[in-house]
N, C-alpha and C positions, 0 to 999 in steps of 0.2 A: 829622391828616395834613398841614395846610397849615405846621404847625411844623415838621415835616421835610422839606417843600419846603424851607421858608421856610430852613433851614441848610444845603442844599447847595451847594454852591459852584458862582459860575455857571460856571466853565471845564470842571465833570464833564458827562460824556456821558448823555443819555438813559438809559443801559442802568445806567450806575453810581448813577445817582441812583435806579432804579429798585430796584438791587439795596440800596441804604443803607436804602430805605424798608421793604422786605420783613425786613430785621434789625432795624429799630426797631419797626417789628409785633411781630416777635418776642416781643426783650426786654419791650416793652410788658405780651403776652399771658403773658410765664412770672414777672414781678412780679407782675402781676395773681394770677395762679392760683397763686404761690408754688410754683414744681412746684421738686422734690426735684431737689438737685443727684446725677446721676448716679453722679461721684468719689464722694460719700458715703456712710454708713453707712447711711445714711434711702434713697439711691437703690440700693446696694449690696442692703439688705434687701429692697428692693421687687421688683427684677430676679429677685432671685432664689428669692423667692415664688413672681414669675407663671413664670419658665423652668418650676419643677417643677409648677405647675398645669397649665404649656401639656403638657410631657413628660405628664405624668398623664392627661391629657385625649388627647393624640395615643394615647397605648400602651391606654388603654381603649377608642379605635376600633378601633386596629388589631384587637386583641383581638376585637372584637363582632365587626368586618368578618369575623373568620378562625372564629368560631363561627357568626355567623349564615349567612356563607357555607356552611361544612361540614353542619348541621342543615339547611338549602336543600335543599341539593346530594343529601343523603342521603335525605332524603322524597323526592324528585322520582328519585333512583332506583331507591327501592324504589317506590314506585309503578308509575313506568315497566318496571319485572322484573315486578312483578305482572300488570300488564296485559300484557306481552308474552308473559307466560307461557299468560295464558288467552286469548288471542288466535290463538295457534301453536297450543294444543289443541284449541280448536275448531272453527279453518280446516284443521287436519290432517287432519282425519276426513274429510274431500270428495276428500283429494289421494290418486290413485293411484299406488303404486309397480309397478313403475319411469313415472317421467312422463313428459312431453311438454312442450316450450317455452310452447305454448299455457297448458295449466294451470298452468303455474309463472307466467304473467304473469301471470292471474286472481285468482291465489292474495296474488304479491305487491300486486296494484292492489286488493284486498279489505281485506288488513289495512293499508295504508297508510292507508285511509280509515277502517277500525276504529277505530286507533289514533291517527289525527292525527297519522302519522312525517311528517314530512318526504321519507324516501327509503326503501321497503323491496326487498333484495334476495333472491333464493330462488336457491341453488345447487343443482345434482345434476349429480353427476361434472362433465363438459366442458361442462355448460350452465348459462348464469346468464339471470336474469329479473329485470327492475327496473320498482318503479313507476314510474319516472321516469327514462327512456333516457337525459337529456338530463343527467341531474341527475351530481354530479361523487360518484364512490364511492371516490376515495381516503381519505373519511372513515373508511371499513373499511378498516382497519391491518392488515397482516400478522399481527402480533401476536394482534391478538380472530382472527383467520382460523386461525389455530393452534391456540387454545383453542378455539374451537368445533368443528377438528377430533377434538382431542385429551381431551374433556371431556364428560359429558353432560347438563350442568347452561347455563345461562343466564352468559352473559358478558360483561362490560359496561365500557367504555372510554370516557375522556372525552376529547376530543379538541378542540383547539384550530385552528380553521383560521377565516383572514380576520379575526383578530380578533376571533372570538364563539367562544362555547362550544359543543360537540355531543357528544351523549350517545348513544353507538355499542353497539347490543344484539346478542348473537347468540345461537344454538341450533341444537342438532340436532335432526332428528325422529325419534322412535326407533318403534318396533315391538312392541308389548307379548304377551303370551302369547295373546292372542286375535285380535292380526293388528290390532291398533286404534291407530292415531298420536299420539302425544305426545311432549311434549318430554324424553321416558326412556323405558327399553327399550334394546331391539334397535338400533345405528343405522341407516339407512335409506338413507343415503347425501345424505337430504335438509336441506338446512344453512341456515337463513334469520335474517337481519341486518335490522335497523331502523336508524335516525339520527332522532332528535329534536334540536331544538333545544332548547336551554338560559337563549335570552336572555330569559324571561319569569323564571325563576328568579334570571338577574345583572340587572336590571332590579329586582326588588322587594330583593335585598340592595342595589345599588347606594342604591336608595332611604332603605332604614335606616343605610346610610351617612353619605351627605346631612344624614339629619334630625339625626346625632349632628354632624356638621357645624358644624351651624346651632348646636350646644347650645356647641362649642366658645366664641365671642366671651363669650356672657355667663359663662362661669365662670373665663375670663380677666379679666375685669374685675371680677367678686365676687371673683376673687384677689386684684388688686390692692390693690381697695379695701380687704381686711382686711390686708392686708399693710400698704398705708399706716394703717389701727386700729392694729396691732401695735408700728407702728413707732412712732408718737406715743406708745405707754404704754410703752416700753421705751425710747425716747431723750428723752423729758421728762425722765428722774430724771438722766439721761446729761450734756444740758444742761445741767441746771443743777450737777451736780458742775463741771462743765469752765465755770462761769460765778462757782463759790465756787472753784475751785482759781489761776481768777486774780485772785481779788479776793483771795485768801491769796497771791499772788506779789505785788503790791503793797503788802503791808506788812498787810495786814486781819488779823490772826491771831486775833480773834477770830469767824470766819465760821465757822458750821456748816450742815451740812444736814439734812434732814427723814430720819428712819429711819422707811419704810413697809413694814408684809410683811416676809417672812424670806426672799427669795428673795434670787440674787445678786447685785443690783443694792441690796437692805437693806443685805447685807453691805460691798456696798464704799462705802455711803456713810456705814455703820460704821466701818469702817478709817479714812475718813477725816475724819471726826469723832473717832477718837482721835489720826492721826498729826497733826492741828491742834491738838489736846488740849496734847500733846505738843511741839509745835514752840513751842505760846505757852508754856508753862512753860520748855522750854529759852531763849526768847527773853527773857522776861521777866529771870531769873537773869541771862543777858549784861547784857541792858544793865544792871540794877542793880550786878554786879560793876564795868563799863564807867564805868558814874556813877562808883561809888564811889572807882576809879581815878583818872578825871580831878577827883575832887574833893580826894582825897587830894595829886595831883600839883600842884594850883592851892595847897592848902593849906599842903603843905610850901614851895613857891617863894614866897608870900608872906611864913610864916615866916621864910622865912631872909634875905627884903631887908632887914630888920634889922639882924641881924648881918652882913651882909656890909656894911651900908653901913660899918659901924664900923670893919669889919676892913679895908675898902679905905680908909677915913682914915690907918688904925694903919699901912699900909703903904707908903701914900704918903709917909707923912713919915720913915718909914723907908728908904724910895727915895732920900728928898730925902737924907737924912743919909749916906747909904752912902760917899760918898768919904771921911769922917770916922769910920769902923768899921774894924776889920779884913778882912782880903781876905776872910776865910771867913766873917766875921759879914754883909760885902758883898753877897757872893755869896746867901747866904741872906735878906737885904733881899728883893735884888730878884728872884728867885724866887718867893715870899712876894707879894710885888705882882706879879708878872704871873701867878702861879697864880687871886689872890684875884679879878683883872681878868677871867680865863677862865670862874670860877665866875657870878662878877656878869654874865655876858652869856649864860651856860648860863642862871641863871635867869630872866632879864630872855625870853629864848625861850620858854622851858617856859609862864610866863606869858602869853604873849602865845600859843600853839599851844593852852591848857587855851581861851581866851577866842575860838578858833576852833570849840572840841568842845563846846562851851557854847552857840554861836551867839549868843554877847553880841558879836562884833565889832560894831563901825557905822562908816559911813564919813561922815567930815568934809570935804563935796564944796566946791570953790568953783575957780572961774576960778585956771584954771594955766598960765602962759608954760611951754613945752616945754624948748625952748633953756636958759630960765632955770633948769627944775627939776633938770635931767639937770646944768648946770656947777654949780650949786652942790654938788651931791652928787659930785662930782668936786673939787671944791676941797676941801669939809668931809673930806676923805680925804685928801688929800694926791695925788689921782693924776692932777692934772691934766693932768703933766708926760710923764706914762706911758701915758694912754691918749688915742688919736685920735676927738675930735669932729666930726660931720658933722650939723652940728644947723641947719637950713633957719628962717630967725625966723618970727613971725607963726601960729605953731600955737599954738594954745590949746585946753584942753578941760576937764571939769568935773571933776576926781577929788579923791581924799584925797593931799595933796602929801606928807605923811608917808608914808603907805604903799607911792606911789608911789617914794620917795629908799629906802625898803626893798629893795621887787625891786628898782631898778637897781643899789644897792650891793650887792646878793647878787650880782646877775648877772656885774657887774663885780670884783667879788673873785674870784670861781671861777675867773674865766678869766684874773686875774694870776697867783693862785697853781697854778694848773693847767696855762693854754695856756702860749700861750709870743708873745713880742710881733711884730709890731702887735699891741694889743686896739683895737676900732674900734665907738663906739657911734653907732646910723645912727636920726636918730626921721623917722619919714615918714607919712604921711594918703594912703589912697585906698578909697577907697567906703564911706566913712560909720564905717572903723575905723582906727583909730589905733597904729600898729609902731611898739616899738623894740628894734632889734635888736643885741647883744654880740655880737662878732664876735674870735676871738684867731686865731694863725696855730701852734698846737702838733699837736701828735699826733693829736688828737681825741679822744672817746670809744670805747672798746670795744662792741660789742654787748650788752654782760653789764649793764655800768655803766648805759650808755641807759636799760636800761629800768628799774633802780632810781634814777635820779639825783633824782628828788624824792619817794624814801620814806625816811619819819624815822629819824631816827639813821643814814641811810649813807654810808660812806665808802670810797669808790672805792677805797685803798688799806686794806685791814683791818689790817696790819702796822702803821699809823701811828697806831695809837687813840690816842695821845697828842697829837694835831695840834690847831693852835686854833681849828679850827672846830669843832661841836657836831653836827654831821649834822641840823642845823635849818633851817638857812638858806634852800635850795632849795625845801622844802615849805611855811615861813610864805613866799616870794616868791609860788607859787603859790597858796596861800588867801589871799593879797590879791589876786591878781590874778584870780579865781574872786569876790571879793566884789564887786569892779569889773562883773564880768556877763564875764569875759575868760578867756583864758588862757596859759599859754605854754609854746611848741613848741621841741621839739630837732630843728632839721634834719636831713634826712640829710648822710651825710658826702660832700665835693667833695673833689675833687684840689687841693692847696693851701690847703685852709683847713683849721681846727682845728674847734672846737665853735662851734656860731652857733644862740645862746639866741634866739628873738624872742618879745616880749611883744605880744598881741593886745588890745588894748580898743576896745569902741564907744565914736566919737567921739562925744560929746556937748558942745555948745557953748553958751554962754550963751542964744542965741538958740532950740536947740531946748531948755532948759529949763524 
């Protein structure tokens, strides 16, 4: 706790420091206990285990509630008919017809206590008699008052007042062929109602209620927990596919998993031990084909420096001699020599792109004047005159000076023969990287162009395949400048400017060396 003091900032308030502290409890307590992410499959499973335990568990109270209730309800009224019945038969026999107010109270303050009613009433014609004057008898409904007249059987209504239950009895008394009272026969005109209470019967359901209650927490939680069992033998195999499927996206392609059991989860770690089966045999073939390409392409380009060196001699000195040939024998020289020059620098790339696919490049580092690297490779061109330097003295950094005079003579050719002039090369230093940036003032790039301009063999104009560049250039600029630890960016397009290459390398200086 005092490390969560100890991080609050003293300008927070009391309350917020109190609330930071009760999240770090938290997080604290759900590392600890590793609890299942919610969003998850594992928490997703879990929920929805205990929902239908809780549902299962709710619907089989209701259920009990609504049988144990009704089984209650239904003893405790045939009881209560039973005993009203012989109650009224055998108080009936003492009652005179036609009665008197007197006997009919006697009558009802007798079975009241018979019976343990709560409230008994004895009607005859215009007169009624209660055990209990004071007691409220709208419990007797119209309704049972109907049936008892209309009926000669025992009649029994539940009735709900103040919130409890009562269980409202009636009868006629009837007259039998010997003049003797019962509750059949002849009617008598004599009509008598009981009211019991109820709440010792909603009391003992209420009870078994309760107790099924009480059973609800623990079988929510025995859900749980085999929900969390469940889920552990059903997203362990899960895991670890989703732990081999990206160790097979990083290149592993020999990664399988364990095939246990035939269920569906065997199944698809089946599947996927074949489609990895599968993906290493497709892969393996690429790259062998891939090798064998770039070996064949290294092979053939070294083949043919040979002969081309010979043929570029043969045609230089046919160059030389051409004023001294006929027009068309001339003409054919120097053709001849600038075809043989175009070949010699196709292969002189191809050579040097097989020895990037190879991963044999290595860089020849040492202490580079900036200023110096960038004019010389503008002199050795000729384009001193033609393109604008903005070259600051005193930058120096560790690279390969060759490969360096590569990109910027790529850079800088594209955009003579592309943009359109100024071309403006800017080298600048700020925060430990090192920009130089080709700047021309033409058209620009198209969208289309952009985004193939450093894949091999392409050329912005497809119409021109005859042009003397190779569609190499831009791509060996950038896998040197990728070897460098760097790379380099096509701006987007601005109002007034053309294309603007900038090449990105960490500075590195003799000193962090």
């Amino acid at each position: 706790m005092s490390t969560t003091e100890g991080s609050t900032k003293s300008g927070a308030t009391p309350a917020a420091a109190q609330s930071a502290r009760k999240t770090a409890t938290r997080n604290a307590v759900r590392t600890r206990l590793r609890l299942p992410r919610l969003d998850g499959l594992r928490g997703r499973l879990i929920i929805t285990v205990v929902v239908v335990a809780l549902i299962s568990a709710v619907t089989a109270t209701v259920l009990a509630y609504r049988e144990s209730r009704d089984a209650v309800l239904k003893r405790a009224q045939s009881a209560a008919v039973d005993e009203f019945r012989n109650h009224v038969e055998q108080s009936a026999t003492e009652l005179d017809v036609p009665t008197d107010p007197r006997s009919m109270t006697r009558l009802a303050t007798e079975l009241a206590s018979g019976m343990r009613a709560s409230l008994v009433v004895v009607k005859y014609r215009d007169f009624t008699a209660s055990s209990d004057p004071s007691a409220d008898q709208t419990r007797i409904t119209p309704e049972l008052r109907v049936a008892v007249r209309t009926q000669s059987r025992v009649s029994l209504q539940q009735v709900e007042q103040g919130g409890k239950p009562w269980l409202a009895l009636g009868a006629p008394v009837g007259l039998d062929a010997t003049g003797g009272r019962g509750s059949s026969g002849q009617p008598s005109g004599v009509e008598i109602f009981a009211v019991s209470s109820l709440a010792e019967e909603e009391r003992d359901t209420a009870e078994l209620v309760r107790s099924v209650q009480r059973g609800l927490l623990p079988v929510v939680l025995l859900a749980a927990v085999l929900a969390l069992l469940a889920a552990r033998t059903v997203l362990r195999p899960v895991r670890k596919l989703a732990r081999a499927t990206r160790r097979l996206a990083t290149g592993e392609l020999s990664i399988r998993v364990e095939e246990k059991g035939r269920d569906e989860l065997a199944e698809l770690a089946h599947t996927f031990n074949e489609t990895a089966g599968a993906l290493e045999h497709s892969v393996g073939e690429l790259r062998e084909q891939e090798a064998l390409a770039r070996r064949f392409v290294a092979d053939v380009s070294h083949e043919l420096r040979t002969p081309l060196a010979a043929m570029t001699i043969v045609s230089s000195v046919l160059e030389e001699d051409a004023d001294q040939l006929t027009p068309d024998t001339a003409h054919a020289a120097r053709t001849v020599s600038a075809e043989t020059a175009k070949l010699a620098r196709l292969v002189d790339d191809l050579i040097e792109i097989s020895r990037f696919d190879a991963r044999a490049a290595a860089l020849t580092e040492y202490s580079v004047d900036m200023a110096e690297a960038v004019r010389g490779t503008l002199a050795a061109r000729g384009w001193t005159d033609r393109v604008e330097a903005d070259l600051p003295p005193g930058i120096r950094a560790r690279l390969d000076r060759r490969r360096l005079d590569v990109i910027v003579a790529n850079l800088v050719g594209n955009a003579l023969r592309h943009g359109a002039p100024p071309v403006t090369v800017t080298v600048r230093t700020a925060d430990d990287r090192l920009t130089v940036s080709v700047t021309d003032h033409g058209p620009g790039l198209a969208p289309e162009v952009a985004r193939h301009v450093f894949d091999r063999f392409y050329k912005a104009d497809s119409a021109r395949s005859r042009s003397e560049g190779s569609g190499l250039g831009m791509a060996i600029a950038l896998e040197n400048a990728r070897l460098h630890g760097g790379t380099i960016e096509l701006a987007p397009p601005e109002p007034g400017l053309g294309a603007v290459f900038t090449l990105r390398l960490p500075l590195r200086t003799e000193s962090a060396s």
